[in-house]
C-alpha positions in Angstrom: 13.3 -2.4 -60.7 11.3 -4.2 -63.6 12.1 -2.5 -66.7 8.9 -2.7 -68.8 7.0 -4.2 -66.7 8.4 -7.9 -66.7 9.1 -10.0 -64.1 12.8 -11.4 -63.2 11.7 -14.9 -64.2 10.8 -14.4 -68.1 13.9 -14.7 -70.4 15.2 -15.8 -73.6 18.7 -16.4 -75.5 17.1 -14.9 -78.9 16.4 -11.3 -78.0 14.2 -10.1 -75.7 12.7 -6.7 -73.4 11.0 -3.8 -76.1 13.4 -1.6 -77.0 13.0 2.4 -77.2 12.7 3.1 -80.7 9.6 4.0 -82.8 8.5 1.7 -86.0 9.6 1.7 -88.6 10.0 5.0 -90.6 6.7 3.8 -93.8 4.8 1.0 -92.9 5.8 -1.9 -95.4 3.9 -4.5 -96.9 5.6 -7.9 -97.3 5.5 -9.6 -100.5 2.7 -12.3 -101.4 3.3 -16.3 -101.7 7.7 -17.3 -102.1 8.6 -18.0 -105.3 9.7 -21.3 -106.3 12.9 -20.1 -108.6 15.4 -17.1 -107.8 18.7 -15.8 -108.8 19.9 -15.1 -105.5 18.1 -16.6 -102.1 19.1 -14.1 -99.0 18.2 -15.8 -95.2 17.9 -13.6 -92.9 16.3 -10.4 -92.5 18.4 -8.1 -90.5 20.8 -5.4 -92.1 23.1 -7.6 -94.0 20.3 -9.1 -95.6 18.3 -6.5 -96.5 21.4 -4.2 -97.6 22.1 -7.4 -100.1 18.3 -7.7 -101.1 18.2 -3.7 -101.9 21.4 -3.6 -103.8 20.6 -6.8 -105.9 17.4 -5.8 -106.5 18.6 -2.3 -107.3 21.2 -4.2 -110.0 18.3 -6.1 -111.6 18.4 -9.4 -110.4 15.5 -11.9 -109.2 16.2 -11.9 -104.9 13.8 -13.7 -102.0 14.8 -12.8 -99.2 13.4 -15.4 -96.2 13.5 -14.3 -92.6 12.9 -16.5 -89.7 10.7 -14.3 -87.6 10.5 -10.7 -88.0 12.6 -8.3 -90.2 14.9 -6.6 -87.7 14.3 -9.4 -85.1 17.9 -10.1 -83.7 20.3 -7.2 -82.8 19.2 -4.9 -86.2 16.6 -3.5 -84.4 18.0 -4.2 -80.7 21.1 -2.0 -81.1 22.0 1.6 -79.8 22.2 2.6 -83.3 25.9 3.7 -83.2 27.5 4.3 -86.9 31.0 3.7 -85.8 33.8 4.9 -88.4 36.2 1.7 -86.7 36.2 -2.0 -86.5 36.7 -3.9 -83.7 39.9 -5.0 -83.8 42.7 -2.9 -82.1 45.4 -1.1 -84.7 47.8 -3.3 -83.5 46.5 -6.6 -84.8 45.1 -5.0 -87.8 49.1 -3.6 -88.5 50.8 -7.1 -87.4 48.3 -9.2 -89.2 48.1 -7.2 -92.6 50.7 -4.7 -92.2 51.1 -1.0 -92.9 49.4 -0.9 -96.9 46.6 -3.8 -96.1 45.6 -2.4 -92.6 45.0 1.3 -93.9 43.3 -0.7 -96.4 41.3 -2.6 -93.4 40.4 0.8 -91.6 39.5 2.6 -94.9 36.7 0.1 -95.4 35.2 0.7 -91.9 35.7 4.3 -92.5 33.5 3.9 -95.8 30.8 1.7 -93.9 29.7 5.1 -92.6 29.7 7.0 -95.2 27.9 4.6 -97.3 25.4 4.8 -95.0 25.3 8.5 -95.5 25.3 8.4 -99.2 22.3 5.7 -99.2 20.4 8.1 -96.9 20.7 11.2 -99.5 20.5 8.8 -102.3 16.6 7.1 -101.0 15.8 9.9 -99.2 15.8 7.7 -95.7 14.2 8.4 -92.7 15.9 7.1 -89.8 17.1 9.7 -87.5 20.7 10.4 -89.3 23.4 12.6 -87.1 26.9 13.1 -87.8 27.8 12.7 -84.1 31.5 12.2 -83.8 32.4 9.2 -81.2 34.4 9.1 -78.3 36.7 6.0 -77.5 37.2 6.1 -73.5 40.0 5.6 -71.4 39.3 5.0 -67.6 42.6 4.4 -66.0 46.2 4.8 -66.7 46.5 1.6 -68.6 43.9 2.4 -70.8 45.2 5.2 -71.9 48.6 4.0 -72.6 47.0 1.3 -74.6 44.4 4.2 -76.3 47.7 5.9 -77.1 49.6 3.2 -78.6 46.7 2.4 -80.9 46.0 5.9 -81.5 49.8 6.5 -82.9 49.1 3.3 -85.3 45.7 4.8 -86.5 46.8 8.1 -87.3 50.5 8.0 -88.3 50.4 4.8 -90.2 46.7 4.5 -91.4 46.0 8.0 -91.3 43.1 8.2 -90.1 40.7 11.1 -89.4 41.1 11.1 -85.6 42.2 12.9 -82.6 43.8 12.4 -78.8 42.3 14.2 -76.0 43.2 14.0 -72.6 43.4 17.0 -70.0 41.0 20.2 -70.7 40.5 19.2 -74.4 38.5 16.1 -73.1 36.7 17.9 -70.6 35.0 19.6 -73.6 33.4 16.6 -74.9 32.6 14.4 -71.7 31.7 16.2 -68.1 32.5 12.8 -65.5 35.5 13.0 -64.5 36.6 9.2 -64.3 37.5 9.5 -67.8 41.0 10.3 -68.2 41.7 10.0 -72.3 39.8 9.6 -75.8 40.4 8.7 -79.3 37.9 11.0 -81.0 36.4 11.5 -84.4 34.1 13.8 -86.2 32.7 11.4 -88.8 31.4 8.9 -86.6 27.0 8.8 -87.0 24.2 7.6 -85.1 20.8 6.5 -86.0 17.3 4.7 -85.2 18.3 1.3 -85.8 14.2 0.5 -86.1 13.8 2.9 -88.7 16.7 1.8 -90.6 15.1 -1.8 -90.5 12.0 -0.8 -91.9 13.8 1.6 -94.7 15.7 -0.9 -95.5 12.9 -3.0 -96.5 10.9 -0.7 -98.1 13.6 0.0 -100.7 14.4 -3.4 -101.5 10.7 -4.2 -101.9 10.8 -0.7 -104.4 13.5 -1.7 -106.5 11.7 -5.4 -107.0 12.6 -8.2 -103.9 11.0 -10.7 -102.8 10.8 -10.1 -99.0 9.1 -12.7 -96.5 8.9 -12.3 -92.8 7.5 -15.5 -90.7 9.5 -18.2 -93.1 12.2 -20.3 -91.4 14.6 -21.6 -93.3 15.0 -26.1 -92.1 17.5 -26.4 -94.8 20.1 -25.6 -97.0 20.9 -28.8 -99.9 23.8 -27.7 -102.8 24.1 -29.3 -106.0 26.4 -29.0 -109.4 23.8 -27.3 -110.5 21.7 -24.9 -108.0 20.6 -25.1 -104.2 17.6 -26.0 -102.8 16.2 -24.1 -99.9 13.6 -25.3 -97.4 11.3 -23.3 -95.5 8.7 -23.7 -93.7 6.1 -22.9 -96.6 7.7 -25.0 -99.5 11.0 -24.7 -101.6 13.2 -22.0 -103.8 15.6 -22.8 -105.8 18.5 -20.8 -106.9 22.3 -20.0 -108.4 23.3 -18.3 -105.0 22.2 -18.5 -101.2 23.6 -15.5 -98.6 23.1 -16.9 -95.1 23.0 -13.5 -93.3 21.8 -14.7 -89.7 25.3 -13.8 -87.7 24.5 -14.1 -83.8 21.2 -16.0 -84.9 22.7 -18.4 -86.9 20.9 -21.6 -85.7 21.7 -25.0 -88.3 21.1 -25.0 -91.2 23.3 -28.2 -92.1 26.4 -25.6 -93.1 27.5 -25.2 -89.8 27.0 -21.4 -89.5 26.1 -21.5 -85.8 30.4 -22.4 -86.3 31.5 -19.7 -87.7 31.2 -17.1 -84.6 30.5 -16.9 -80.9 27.0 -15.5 -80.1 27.5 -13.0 -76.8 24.4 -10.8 -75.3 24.6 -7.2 -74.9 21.9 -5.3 -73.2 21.0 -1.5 -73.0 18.9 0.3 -70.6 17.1 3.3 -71.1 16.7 6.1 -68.6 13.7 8.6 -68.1 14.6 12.2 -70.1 18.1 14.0 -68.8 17.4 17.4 -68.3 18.6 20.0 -70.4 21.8 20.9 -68.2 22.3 17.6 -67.2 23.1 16.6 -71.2 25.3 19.5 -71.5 27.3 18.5 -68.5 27.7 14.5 -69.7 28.0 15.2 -73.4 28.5 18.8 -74.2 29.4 18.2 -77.5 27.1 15.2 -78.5 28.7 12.6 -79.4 28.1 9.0 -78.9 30.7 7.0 -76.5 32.4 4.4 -75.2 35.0 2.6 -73.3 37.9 0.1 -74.5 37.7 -2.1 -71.0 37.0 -5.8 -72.4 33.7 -5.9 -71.2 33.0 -2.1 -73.0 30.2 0.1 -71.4 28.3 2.8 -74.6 25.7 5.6 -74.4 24.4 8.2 -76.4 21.8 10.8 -75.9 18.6 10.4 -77.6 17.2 14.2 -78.7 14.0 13.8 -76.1 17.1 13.9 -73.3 16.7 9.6 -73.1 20.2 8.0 -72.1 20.8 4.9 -73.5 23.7 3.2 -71.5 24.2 -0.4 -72.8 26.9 -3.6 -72.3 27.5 -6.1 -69.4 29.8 -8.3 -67.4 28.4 -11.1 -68.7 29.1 -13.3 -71.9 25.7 -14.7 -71.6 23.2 -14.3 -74.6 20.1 -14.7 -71.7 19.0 -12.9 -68.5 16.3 -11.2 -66.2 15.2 -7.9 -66.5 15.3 -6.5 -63.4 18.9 -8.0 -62.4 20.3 -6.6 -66.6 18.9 -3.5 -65.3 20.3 -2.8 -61.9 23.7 -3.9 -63.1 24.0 -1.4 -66.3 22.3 1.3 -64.3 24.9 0.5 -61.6 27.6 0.6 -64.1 26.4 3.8 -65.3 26.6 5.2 -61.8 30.1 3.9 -61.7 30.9 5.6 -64.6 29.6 9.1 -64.4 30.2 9.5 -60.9 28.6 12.9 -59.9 28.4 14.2 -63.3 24.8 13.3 -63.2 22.1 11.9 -61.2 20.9 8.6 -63.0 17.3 9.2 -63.6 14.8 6.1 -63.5 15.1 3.5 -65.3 12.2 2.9 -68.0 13.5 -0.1 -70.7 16.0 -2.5 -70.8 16.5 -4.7 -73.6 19.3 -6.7 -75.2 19.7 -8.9 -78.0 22.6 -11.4 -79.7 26.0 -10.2 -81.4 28.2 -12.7 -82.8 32.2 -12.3 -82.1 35.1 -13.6 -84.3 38.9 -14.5 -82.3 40.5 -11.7 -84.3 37.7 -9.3 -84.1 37.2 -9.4 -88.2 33.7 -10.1 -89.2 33.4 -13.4 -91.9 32.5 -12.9 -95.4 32.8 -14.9 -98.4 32.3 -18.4 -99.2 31.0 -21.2 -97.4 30.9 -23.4 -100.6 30.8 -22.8 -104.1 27.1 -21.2 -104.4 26.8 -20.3 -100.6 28.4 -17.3 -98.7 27.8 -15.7 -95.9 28.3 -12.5 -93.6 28.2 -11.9 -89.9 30.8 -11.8 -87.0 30.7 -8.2 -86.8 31.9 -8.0 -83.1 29.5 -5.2 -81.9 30.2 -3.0 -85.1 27.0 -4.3 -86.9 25.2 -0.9 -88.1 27.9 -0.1 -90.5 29.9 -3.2 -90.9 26.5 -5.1 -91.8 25.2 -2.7 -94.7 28.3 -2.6 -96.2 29.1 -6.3 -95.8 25.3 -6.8 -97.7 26.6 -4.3 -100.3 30.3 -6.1 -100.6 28.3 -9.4 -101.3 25.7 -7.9 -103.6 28.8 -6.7 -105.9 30.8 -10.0 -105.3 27.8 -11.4 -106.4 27.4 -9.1 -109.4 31.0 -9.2 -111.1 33.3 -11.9 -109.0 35.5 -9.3 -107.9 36.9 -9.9 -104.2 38.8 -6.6 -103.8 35.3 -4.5 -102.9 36.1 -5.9 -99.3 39.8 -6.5 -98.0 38.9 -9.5 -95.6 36.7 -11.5 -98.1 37.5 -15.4 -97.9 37.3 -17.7 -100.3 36.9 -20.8 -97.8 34.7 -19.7 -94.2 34.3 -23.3 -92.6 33.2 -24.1 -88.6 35.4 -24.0 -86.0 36.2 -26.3 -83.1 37.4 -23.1 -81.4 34.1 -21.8 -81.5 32.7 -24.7 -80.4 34.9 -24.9 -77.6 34.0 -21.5 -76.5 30.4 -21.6 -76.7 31.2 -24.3 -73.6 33.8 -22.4 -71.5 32.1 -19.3 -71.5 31.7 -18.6 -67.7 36.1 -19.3 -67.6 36.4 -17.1 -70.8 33.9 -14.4 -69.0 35.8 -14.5 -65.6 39.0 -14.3 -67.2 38.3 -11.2 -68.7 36.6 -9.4 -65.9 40.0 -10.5 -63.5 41.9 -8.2 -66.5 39.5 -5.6 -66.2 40.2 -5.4 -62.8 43.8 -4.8 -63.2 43.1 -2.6 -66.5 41.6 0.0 -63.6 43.9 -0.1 -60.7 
């Protein structure tokens, strides 16, 4: 198999394959020549970035935003386009690291990552392929489940959350393969064209007055008492504030942001059109999915009947096509059993995430007039936007309490570093509890 048309030899650790979705929703035109002074100086032009351009803009201020290659270019426009009501981090560490009244806190702002999505839609009139979906948190052994349970009680009793259990007949109504044996489910949960989203994005940031500049790598970042001095490959900004929105893509930039998280690859094939029956008997109800084993398989159903089935066993940020391929469609055929017959395989695709140690994503400061935003752990869609919107108001008033994991000090770490190096150990170690997970 050689998902569009590529051989197993061509590769790359920055993003690579063509991914299913259309262009963006309006065709936008960048903005002419960078300024030379700004308020605010955003790098990076994936969700977090533009969501901070947009809302900056929209509040009045004087933004340029510089992006490296493309807008959209790293895992904004590479994801499945799951809108996701939780975070990545189990109940369990969210309850004994912040405890009963912070945690709900924690889980309320991942709750309203999605529906700030929603009201931004409604608000700009955005096209991008919005659907209240509900999600689907699978369990595929008896240890799963135990452990789906044990954060499930956490969710709902203590951070009340608006979620339910299903096991038995009740989840036999939202998922037809059989190898599933429990669910956390939700009815808020969305999905979306990531693509489109990308381009909408950018078109209302350009409206309400940004500076936006695709093609303009950023080769350094130099703080003073009194501004900082940005370097790009077409001359140099100046401003009162820098946002270094880059997460998985966070090469140097002399602040050590490639430091702050640990850059993993996630792929996603896409299959020919199910047919009709065939979607009703694998999602009857529509909603997206996926599984809690460490190394987490997700899919969704596209309306033209296209499965998207994404993840890997693998930490790696790289690979071939055609081996990515076989081993999600085989993971797929794992997974599903004789619910379906896979149909071919016509894309596969992938691009970088970047993963904190206690699954929170960073935001804050880096130093006095730099912060930044990433680490969102495979929740980007809705953790992103919001994390560009919490910024944009932290920028706007001072006031830290818009997001409840907002640091005042985000500096690189040795861990990371350390990491980055014993990734084929870290990678085995967590297929070896996978294994046990499912016996």
């Amino acid at each position: 198999m050689k998902p569009n048309g590529h051989t197993a030899s061509e590769r790359s650790d920055l993003g690579f394959g063509v991914p299913v979705w259309a262009g963006p929703a309006r065709v936008v035109t960048m903005s002419p020549a960078v300024p030379a002074v700004a308020d605010t100086v955003i790098i990076g032009g994936g969700f977090t970035g533009l969501a901070t351009a947009y809302a900056l803009a929209k509040s009045g201020r004087d933004v340029v935003l510089l992006e490296a290659r493309q807008i959209g270019f790293g895992a904004s426009s590479r994801n499945a386009g799951f809108c996701t009501i939780g975070p990545s981090a189990s109940a369990s560490s969210v309850l004994e690291a912040y405890g009963a009244e912070e945690g709900a806190r924690y889980f309320r702002w991942f709750l309203n990552a999605v529906s700030s999505i929603q009201k931004l839609v409604e608000e700009e009139c955005l096209d991008i392929d919005w659907r209240v979906s509900g999600r689907l948190s699978l369990a595929c052994s008896a240890r799963h489940a135990a452990r789906l349970r044990r954060n499930f009680d956490i969710q709902h009793d203590v951070f009340r959350l608006p979620i339910e259990f299903l096991d038995g007949a009740a989840l036999r109504e939202h998922i037809g393969a059989t190898g599933f044996v429990a669910a956390i489910s939700d009815r808020t949960s969305a999905c979306l064209n990531p693509r489109k989203l990308v381009g909408e994005l950018a078109r209302i940031a350009l409206k309400h007055g940004a500076s936006v500049h695709e093609d303009a790598p950023v080769i350094r970042v130099r703080e003073s008492s009194s501004d900082v001095e940005v370097t790009h490959e077409h001359g140099v900004v100046r401003a009162q504030c820098v946002v270094v929105a880059t997460n998985g893509y966070s090469e140097s930039l002399g602040i050590g942001a490639q430091h702050f998280t640990v850059p993993l690859g996630s792929f996603i094939v896409a299959t020919e059109p199910l047919s009709p029956d065939t979607r009703r008997r694998l999602l009857p109800t529509g909603k997206v999915a996926s599984t809690i084993s460490n190394y987490s398989n997700y899919f969704r159903i596209l309306e033209d009947g296209t499965l998207l089935f994404g993840g890997r066993k693998s930490l790696a940020s790289y690979g071939d096509f055609a081996d990515i391929g076989n081993e999600l469609a085989a993971a797929a055929r794992e997974l599903f059993g004789d619910a379906i017959e896979l149909p071919t395989v016509a894309r596969c695709w992938g691009g970088r995430l970047a993963f904190t140690r206690d699954r929170t994503p960073r935001i804050g400061h880096v130093s006095e007039r730099v912060l930044f935003a990433g680490g969102y752990c495979g929740h980007g869609v809705p953790t992103s936007v919001s994390a560009g919107f919490a910024l944009a108001r932290y920028i706007g008033d001072g006031e830290r309490a818009h997001c409840p994991f907002f640091s005042d000090t985000i500096r690189p770490s040795l861990s990371y570093r350390i990491a980055r190096s014993l990734m084929p150990l870290i990678g085995a170690y967590y297929r070896s509890e996978d294994r046990k997970d499912l016996k």
